[in-house]
C-alpha positions in Angstrom: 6.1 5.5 0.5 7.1 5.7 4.2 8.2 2.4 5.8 5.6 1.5 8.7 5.6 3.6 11.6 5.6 2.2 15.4 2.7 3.0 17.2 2.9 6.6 17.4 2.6 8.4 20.9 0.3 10.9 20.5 0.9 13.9 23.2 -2.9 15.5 24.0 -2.6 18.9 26.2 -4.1 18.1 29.3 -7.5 19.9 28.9 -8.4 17.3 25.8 -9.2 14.8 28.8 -12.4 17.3 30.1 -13.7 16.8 26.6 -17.5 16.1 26.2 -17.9 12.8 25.5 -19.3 12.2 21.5 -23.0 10.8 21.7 -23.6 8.5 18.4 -25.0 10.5 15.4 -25.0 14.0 17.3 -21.7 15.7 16.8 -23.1 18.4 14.8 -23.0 21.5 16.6 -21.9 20.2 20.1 -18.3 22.4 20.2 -16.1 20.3 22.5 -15.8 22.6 25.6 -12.8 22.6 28.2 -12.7 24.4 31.4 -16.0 25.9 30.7 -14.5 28.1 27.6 -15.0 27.5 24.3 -12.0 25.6 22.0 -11.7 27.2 18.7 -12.9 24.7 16.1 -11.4 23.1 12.6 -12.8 24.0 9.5 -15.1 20.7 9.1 -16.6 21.9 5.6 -16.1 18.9 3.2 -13.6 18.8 -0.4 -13.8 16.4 -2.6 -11.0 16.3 -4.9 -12.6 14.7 -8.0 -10.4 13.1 -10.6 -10.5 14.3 -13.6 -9.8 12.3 -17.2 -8.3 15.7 -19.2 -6.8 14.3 -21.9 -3.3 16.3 -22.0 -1.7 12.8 -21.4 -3.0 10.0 -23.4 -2.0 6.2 -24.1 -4.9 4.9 -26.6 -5.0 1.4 -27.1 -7.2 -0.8 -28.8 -9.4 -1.6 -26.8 -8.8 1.2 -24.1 -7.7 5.0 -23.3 -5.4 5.4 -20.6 -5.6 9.1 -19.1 -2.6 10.0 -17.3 -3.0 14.0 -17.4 -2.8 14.0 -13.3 -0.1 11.9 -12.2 1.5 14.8 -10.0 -1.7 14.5 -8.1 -1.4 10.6 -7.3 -3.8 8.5 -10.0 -4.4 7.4 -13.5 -7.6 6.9 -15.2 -8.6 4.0 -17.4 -11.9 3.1 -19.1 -11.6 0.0 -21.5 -14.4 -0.3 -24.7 -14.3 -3.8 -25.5 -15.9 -6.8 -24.0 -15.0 -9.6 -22.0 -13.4 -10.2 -18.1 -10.5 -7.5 -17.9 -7.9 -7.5 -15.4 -5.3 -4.4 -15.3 -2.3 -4.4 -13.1 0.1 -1.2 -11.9 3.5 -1.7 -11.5 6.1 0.3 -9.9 9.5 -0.3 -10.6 10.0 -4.1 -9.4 7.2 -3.7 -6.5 4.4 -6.2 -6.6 2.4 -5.4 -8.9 -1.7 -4.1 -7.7 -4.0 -6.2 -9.8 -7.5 -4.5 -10.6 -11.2 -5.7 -11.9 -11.3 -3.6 -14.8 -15.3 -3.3 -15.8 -15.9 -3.1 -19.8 -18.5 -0.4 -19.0 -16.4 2.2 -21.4 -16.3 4.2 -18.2 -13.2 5.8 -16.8 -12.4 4.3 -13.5 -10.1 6.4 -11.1 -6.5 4.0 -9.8 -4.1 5.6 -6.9 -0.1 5.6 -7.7 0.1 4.3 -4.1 3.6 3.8 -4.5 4.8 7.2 -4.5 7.2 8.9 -7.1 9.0 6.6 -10.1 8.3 4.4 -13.2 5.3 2.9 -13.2 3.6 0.1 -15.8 -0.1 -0.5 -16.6 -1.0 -3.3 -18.2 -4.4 -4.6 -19.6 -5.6 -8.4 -20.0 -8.6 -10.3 -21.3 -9.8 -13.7 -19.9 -8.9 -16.4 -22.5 -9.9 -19.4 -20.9 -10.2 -20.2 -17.0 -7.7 -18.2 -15.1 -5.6 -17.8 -18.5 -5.2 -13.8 -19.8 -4.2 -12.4 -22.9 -2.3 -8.6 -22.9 -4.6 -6.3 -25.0 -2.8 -2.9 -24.5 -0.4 -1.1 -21.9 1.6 2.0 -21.7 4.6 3.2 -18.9 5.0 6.5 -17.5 7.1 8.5 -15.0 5.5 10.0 -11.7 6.8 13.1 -9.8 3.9 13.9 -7.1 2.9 16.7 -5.6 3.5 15.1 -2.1 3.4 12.3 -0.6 -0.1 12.4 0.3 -1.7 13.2 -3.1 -2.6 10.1 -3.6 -4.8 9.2 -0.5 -7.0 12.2 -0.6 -8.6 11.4 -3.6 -11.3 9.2 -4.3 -10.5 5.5 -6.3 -11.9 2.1 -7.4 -11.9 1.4 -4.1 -13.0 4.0 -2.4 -15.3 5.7 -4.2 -17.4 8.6 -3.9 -18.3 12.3 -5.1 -19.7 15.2 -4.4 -23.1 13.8 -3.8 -22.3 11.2 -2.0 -23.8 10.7 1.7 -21.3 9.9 3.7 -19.8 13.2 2.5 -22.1 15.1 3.9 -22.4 13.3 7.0 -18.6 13.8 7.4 -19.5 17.4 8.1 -22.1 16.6 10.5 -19.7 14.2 12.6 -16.7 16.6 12.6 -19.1 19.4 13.1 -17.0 21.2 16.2 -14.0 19.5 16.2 -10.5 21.1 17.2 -8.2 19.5 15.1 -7.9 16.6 13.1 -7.0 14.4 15.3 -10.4 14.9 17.1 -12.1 14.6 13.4 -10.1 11.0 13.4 -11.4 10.2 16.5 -15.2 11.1 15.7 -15.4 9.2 12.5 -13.3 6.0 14.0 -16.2 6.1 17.0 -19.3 6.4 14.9 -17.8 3.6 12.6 -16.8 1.4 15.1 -20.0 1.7 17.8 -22.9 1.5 14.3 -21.7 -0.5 12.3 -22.1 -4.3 12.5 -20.1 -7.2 10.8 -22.1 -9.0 8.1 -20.9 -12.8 8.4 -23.4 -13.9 5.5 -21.7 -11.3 3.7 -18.3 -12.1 4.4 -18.8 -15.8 3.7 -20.0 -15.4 0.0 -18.3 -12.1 -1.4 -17.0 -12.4 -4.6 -13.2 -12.0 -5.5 -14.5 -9.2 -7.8 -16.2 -6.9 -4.8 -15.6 -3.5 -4.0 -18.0 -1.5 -1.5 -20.6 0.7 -1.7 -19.8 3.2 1.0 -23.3 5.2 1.3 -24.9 0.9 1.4 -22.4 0.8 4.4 -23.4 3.8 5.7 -27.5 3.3 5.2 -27.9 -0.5 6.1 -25.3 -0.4 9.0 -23.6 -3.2 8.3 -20.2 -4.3 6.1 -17.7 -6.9 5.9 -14.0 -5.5 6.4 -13.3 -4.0 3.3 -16.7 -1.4 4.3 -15.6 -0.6 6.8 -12.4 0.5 6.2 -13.3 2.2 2.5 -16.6 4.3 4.6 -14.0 5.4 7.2 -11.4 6.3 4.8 -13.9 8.2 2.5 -14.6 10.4 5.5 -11.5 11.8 6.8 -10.6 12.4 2.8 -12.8 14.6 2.3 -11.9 16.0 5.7 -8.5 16.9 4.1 -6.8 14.0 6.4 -4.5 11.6 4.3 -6.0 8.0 4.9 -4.9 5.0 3.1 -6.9 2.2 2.8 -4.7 -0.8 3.9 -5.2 -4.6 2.2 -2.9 -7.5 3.5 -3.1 -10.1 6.2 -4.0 -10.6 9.9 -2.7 -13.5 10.5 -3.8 -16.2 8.1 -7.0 -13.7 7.3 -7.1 -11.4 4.2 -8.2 -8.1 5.9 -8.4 -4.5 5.3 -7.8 -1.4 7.7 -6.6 1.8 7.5 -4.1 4.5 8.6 -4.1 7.9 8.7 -1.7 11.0 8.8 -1.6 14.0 10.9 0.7 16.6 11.5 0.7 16.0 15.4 1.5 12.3 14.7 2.5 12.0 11.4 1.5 8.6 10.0 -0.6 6.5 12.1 -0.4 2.7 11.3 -2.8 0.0 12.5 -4.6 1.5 15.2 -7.7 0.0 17.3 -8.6 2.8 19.4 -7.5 5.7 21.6 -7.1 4.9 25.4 -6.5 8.6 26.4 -2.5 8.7 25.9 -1.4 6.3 22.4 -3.2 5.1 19.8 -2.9 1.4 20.3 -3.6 -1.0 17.0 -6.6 2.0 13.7 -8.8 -1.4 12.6 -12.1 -0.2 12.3 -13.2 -3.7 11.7 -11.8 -5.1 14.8 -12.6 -2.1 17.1 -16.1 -3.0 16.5 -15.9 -6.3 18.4 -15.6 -8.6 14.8 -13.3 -11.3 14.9 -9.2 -11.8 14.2 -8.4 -11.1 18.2 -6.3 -14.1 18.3 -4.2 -12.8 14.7 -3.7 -9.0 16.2 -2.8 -9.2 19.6 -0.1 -6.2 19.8 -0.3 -5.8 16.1 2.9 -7.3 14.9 0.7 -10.2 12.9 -0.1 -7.4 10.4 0.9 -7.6 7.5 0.5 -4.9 4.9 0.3 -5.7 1.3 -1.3 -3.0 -0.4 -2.1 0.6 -0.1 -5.1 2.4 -1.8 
């Protein structure tokens, strides 16, 4: 993976600043319009690049099927068909390893190779007693992507979503006239920020074992960090714009944000908003007037853990 960028300067021609301003829940046909002619607009039709559990590549266990037909496209998928509390964990190379909730549903659940190309280990566990777990089954593998970006354009355990999702559709509707992607970016980030409210009840009795519902998010208006940043980052997916979904600290606080990637700027790393020149700190959660001011000032009390 790319080390962390500086705050990119991002260089807007000069007619981006006669822009119609975005009204909230209304971008849907409005074409952005500069000098009084029309700009030509992005292809704002939603994809949603479904993982798939093929079974050219399979590591059976006892327990559990490992399905690693797609690595070239960024994830593996595992279901596990026993019982019990189940934790897996994703290695690559001598990285940290990520450490999942694996649910015994016998369903396949969809897990990003965030850390690029290279060896990778998965390992399974059962709960034995307290915070005690026993390995049940595992398999290694070698991973050459497609790109770099592979991974963060399809949907995962934690940021999940399909076809018939809402917020997929209502990507479309936000981006609807949008001139590039870095306008699509700046649609979603403002209807995000401006509608959706921090949930403190929620935030103070989440379970180590939550992951968000994004169309919940999206309906009730309301989310804790990890929302946020998992319904923003389902939206520019499917809008073809890489987006990672970032887990580490603020400060002393566990939080999640996200960046994103364009051509025009190339990776964008924890941004708040755009002031009309830069990109300055892309934290949905924080943008939205919730908490952590006095962890982020300029930014440099980030620190990123984890990338989904």
């Amino acid at each position: 993976m790319k080390k962390k960028l500086d705050i990119v300067r991002l260089m807007f021609i000069a007619v981006f600043f006669f822009a119609v301003s975005l009204i909230v829940g209304c971008a849907k046909g409005n074409d952005a319009v500069t000098t009084g002619e029309e700009r030509a607009s992005r292809d704002t039709r939603a994809v949603v690049l479904m993982p798939s559990a093929d079974g050219t590549l399979i590591f059976e266990g006892t327990s559990s099927l490992i399905d690693a037909s797609h690595l070239e496209d960024g994830y593996v998928m595992v279901k596990f068909t026993g019982d019990g509390k189940i934790k897996m964990q994703l290695t690559h190379e001598d990285k940290e390893p990520y450490t999942y909730d694996l649910p015994a549903s016998g369903e396949f659940q969809t897990f990003p190779l965030s850390c690029g190309d290279g060896h990778y280990t998965l390992n399974i566990y059962r709960n034995i007693s307290g915070d005690q777990y026993a390995f049940v089954d595992g398999a290694s593998f070698d991973v050459s992507l497609k790109d770099e970006f592979t991974p963060f354009l399809h949907p995962n355990q934690y940021v999940d979503y399909t076809g018939e999702t809402e917020a997929v559709s209502f990507s479309e509707e936000l981006a609807g006239g949008a001139s590039n992607d870095l306008d699509v970016v700046k649609r979603i980030y403002d209807y995000v920020v401006k509608n959706v409210v921090y949930d403190n009840d929620k935030a103070e009795n989440v379970p180590s074992s939550y992951l968000p519902d994004i169309d919940d998010t999206l309906q009730t208006k309301k989310g804790i960090c990890f929302d946020y940043a998992s319904l923003m980052t389902a939206m520019l997916r499917v809008q073809r714009i890489p987006t990672q979904l970032v887990i580490g600290y603020a400060g002393k606080d566990y939080h999640a944000w996200i960046s994103v990637y364009t051509e025009e700027t190339g990776w964008i790393h924890g941004i708040i908003q755009f002031d009309g020149k830069n990109w300055v700190l892309m934290d949905p959660t924080f943008a939205a007037g919730q908490g952590l001011a006095k962890y982020i000032g300029d930014g440099s009390n980030y620190n990123a853990m984890f990338y989904y």
